[in-house]
MDAnalysis code that builds the backbone (N, CA, C; Angstrom):
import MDAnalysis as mda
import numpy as np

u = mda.Universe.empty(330, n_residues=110, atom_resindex=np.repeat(np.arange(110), 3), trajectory=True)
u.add_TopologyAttr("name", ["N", "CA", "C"] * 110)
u.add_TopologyAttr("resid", np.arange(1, 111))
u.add_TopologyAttr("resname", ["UNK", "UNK", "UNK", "UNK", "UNK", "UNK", "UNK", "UNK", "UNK", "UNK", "UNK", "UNK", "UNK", "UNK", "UNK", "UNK", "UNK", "UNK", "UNK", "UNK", "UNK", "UNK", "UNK", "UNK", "UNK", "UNK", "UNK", "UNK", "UNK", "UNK", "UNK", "UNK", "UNK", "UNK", "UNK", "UNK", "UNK", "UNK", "UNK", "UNK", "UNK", "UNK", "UNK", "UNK", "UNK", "UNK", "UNK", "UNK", "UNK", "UNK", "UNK", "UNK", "UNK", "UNK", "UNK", "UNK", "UNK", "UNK", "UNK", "UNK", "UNK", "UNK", "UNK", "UNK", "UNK", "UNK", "UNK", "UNK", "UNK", "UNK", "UNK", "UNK", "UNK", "UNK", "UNK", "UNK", "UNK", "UNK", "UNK", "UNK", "UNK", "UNK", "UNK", "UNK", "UNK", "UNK", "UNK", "UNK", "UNK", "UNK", "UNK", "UNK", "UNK", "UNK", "UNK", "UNK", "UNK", "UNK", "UNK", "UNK", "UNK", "UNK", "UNK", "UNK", "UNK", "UNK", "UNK", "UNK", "UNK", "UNK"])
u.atoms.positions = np.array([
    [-80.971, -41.198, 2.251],
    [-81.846, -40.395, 3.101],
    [-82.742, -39.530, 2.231],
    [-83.903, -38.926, 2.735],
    [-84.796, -38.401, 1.787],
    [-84.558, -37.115, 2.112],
    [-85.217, -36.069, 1.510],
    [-85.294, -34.854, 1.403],
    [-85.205, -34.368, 2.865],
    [-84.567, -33.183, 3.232],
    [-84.791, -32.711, 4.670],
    [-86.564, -31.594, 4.662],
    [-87.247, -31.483, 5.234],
    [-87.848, -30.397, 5.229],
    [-87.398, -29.333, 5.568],
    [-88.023, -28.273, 5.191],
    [-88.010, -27.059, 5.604],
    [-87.636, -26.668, 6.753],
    [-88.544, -26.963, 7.800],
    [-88.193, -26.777, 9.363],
    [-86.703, -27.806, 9.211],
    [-86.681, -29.037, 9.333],
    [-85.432, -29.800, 9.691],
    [-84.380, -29.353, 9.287],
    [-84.236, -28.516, 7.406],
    [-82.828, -28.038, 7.382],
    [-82.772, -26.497, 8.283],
    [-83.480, -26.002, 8.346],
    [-83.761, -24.937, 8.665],
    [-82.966, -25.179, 10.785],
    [-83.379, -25.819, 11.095],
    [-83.380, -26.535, 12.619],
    [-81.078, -26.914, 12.459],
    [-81.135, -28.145, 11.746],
    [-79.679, -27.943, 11.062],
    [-78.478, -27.003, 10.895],
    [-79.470, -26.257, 10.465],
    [-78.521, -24.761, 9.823],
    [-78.271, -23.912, 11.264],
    [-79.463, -24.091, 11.916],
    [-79.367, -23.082, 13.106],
    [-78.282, -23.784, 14.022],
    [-78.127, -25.141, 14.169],
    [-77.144, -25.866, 14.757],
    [-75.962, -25.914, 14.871],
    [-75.536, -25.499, 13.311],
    [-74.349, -25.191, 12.797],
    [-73.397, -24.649, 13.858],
    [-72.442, -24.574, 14.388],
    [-71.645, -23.899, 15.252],
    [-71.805, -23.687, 16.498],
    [-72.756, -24.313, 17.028],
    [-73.006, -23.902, 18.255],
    [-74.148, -24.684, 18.762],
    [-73.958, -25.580, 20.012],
    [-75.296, -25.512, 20.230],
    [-76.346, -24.925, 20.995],
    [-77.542, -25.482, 21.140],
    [-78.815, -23.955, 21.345],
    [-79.652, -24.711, 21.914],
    [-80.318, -24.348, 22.700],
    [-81.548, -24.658, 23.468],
    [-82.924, -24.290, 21.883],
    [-84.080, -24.443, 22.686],
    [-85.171, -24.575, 22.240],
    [-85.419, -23.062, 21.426],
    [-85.311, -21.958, 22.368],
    [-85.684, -21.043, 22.324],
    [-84.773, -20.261, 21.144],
    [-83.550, -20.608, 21.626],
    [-82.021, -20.208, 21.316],
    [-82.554, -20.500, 19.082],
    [-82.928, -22.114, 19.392],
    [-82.873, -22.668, 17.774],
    [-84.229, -21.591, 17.107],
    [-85.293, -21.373, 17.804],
    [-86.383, -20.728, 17.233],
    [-86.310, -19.441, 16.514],
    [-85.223, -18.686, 17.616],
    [-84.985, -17.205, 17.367],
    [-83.696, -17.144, 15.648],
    [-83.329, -18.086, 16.290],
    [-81.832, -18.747, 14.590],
    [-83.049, -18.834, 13.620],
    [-83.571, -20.334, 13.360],
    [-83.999, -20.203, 12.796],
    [-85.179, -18.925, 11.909],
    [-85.648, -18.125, 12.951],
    [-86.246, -16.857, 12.374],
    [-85.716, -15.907, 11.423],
    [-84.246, -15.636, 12.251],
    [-82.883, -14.931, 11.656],
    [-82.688, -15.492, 10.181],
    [-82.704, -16.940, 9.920],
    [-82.084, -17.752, 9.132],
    [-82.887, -17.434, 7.570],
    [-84.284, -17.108, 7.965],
    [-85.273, -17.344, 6.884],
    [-85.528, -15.940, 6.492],
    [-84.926, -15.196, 7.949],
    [-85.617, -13.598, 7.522],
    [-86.765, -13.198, 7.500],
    [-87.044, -13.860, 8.949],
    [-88.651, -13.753, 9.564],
    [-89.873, -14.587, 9.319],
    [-89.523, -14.944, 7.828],
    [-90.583, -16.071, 7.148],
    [-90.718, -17.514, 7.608],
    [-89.983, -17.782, 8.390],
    [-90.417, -19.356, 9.280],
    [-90.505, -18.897, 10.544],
    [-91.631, -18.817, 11.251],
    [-91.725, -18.754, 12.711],
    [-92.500, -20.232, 13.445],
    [-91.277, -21.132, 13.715],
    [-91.513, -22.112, 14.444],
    [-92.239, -22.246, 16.248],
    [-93.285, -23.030, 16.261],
    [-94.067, -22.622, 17.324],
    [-93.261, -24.058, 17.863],
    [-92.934, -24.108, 19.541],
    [-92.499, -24.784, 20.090],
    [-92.623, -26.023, 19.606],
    [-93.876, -26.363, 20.083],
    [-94.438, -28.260, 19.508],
    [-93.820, -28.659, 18.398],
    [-93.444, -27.798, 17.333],
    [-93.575, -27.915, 16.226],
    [-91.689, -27.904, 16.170],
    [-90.865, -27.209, 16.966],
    [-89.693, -27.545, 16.737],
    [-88.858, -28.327, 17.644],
    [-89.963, -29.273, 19.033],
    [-89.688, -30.152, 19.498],
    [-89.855, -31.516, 18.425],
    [-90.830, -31.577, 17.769],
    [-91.090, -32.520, 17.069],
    [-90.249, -33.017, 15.799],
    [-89.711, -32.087, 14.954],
    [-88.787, -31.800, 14.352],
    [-87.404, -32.392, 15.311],
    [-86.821, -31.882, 16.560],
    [-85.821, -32.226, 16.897],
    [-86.138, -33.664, 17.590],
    [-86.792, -34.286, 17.961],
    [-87.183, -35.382, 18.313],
    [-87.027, -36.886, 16.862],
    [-87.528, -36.227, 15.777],
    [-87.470, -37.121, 14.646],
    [-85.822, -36.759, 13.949],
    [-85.363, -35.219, 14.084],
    [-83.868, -35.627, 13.821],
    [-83.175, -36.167, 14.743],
    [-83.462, -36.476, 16.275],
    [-82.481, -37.226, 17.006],
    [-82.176, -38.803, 16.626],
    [-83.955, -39.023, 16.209],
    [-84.062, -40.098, 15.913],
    [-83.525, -40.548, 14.935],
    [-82.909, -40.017, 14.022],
    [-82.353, -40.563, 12.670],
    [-81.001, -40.010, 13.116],
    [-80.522, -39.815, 14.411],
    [-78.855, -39.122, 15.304],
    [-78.597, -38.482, 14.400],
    [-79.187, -37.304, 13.539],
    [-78.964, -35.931, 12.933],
    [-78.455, -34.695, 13.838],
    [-79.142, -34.857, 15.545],
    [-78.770, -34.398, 16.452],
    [-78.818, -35.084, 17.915],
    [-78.431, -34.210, 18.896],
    [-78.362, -35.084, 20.030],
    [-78.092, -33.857, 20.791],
    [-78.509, -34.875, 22.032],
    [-78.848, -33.148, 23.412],
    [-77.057, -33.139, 23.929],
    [-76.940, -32.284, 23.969],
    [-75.603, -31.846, 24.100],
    [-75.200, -31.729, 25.669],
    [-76.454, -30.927, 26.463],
    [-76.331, -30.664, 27.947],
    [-77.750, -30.323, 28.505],
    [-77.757, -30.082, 29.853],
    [-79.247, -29.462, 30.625],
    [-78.865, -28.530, 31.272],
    [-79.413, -27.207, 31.370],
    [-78.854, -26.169, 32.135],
    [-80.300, -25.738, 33.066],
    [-80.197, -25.932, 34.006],
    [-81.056, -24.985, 35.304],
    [-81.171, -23.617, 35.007],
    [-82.487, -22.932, 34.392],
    [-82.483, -21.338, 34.020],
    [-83.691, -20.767, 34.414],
    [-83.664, -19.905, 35.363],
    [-85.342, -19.372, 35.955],
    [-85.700, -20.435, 36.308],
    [-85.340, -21.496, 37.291],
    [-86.808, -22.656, 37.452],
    [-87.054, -23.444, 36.445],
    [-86.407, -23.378, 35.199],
    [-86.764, -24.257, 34.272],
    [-85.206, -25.049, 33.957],
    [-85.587, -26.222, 33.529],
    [-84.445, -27.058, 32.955],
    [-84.311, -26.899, 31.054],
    [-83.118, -26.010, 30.974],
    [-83.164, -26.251, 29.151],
    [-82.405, -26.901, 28.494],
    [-82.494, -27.542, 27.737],
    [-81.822, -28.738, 26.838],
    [-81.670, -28.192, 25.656],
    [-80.215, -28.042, 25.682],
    [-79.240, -27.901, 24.705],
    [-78.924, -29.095, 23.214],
    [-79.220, -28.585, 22.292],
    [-79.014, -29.723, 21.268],
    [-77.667, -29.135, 20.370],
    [-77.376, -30.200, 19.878],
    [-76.384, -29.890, 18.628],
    [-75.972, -30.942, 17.799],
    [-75.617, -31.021, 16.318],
    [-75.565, -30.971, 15.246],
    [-74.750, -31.862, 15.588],
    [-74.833, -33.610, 14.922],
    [-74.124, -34.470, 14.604],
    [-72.877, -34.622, 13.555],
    [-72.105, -34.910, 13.236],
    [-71.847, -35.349, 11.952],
    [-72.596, -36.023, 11.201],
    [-72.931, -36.922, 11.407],
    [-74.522, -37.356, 10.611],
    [-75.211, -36.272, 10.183],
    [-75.786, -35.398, 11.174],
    [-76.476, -34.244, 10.712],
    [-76.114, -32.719, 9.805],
    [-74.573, -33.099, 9.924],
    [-74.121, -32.152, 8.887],
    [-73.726, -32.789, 7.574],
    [-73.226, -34.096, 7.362],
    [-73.462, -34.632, 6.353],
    [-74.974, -34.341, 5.468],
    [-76.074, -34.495, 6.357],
    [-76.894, -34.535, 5.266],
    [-77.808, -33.443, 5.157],
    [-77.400, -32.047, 6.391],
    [-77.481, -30.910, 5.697],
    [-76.347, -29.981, 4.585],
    [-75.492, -30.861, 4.444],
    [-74.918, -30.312, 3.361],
    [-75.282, -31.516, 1.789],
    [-75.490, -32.557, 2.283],
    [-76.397, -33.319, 1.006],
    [-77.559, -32.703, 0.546],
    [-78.274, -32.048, 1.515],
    [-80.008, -31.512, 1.121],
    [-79.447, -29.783, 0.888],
    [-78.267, -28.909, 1.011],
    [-77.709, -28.120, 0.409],
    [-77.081, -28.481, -1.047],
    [-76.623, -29.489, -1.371],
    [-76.241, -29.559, -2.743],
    [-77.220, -29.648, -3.561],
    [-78.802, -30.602, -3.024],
    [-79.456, -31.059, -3.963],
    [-80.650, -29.926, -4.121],
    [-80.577, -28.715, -3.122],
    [-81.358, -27.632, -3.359],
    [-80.332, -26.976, -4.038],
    [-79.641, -26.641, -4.283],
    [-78.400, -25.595, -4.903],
    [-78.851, -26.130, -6.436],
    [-78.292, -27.913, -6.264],
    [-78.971, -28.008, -8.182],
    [-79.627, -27.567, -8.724],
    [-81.162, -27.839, -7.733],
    [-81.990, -27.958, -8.597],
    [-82.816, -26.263, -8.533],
    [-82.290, -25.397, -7.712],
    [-82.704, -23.791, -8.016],
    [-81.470, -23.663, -9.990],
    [-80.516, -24.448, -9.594],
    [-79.849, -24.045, -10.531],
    [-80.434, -24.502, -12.074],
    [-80.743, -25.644, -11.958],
    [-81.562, -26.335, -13.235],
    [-82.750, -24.493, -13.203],
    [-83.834, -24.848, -12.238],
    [-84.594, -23.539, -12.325],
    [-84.664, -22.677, -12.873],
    [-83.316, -21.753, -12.533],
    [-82.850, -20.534, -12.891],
    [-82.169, -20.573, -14.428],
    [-81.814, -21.853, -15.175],
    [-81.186, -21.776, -15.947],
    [-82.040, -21.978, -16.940],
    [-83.521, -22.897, -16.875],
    [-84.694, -22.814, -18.078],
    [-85.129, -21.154, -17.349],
    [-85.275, -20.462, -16.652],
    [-86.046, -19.214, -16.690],
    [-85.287, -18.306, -17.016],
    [-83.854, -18.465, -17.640],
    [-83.082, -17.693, -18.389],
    [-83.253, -17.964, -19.696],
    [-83.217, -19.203, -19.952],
    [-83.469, -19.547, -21.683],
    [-84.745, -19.312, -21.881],
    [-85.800, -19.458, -21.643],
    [-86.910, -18.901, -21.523],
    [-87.197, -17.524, -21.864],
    [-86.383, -16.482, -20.818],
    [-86.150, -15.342, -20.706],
    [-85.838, -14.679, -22.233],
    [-84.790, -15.425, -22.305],
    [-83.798, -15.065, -24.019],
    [-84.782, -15.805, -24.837],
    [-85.774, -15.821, -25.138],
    [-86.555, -16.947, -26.068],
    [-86.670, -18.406, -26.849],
    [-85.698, -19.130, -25.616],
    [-85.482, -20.125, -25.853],
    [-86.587, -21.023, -25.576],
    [-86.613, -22.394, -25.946],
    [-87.618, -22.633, -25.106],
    [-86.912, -23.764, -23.666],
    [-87.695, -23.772, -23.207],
    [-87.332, -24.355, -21.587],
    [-87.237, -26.086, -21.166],
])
């Protein structure tokens, strides 16, 4: 599987433990980044539409709320498999990162 994006692990992570409607994943994900990803609807239907499609997730339930119908998603095993694959392979490679901008640091070269 290839790299997750940003929004998708981000979408993932918010999944983690629970599942969440639309609104529910937007406000997580906000929490998650610490304000710096603010996902606009379209944009995290589309995202959950292409992880269903690869069964990363799947609608969990429909709940009747105000007049509106909301759809509940949550987090596959598939989909935690390979947000914890796209967690190892970001963990490396900040770690490779951090470890030439230390030798660097100490006057090594990088």
């Amino acid at each position: 599987m290839s790299a997750l994006t940003e929004p998708a692990f981000l979408v993932l992570t918010a999944l983690v433990g629970e599942p969440r409607h639309g609104y529910g994943i937007v406000r997580e994900v906000e929490e998650l980044s610490q304000g710096r990803v603010h996902l606009k609807i379209g944009t995290l239907y589309g995202v959950l539409d292409r992880l269903a499609g690869d069964h990363l997730v799947e609608l969990d339930r429909e709940e009747a709320a105000q007049g509106r119908l909301r759809r509940y998603y949550r987090i596959t095993d598939d989909g935690a498999a390979a947000l914890r694959a796209e967690a190892a392979r970001l963990t490396a490679n900040a770690g490779c990162a951090l470890a030439r901008l230390d030798a660097h640091a100490a006057g090594g070269t990088a």
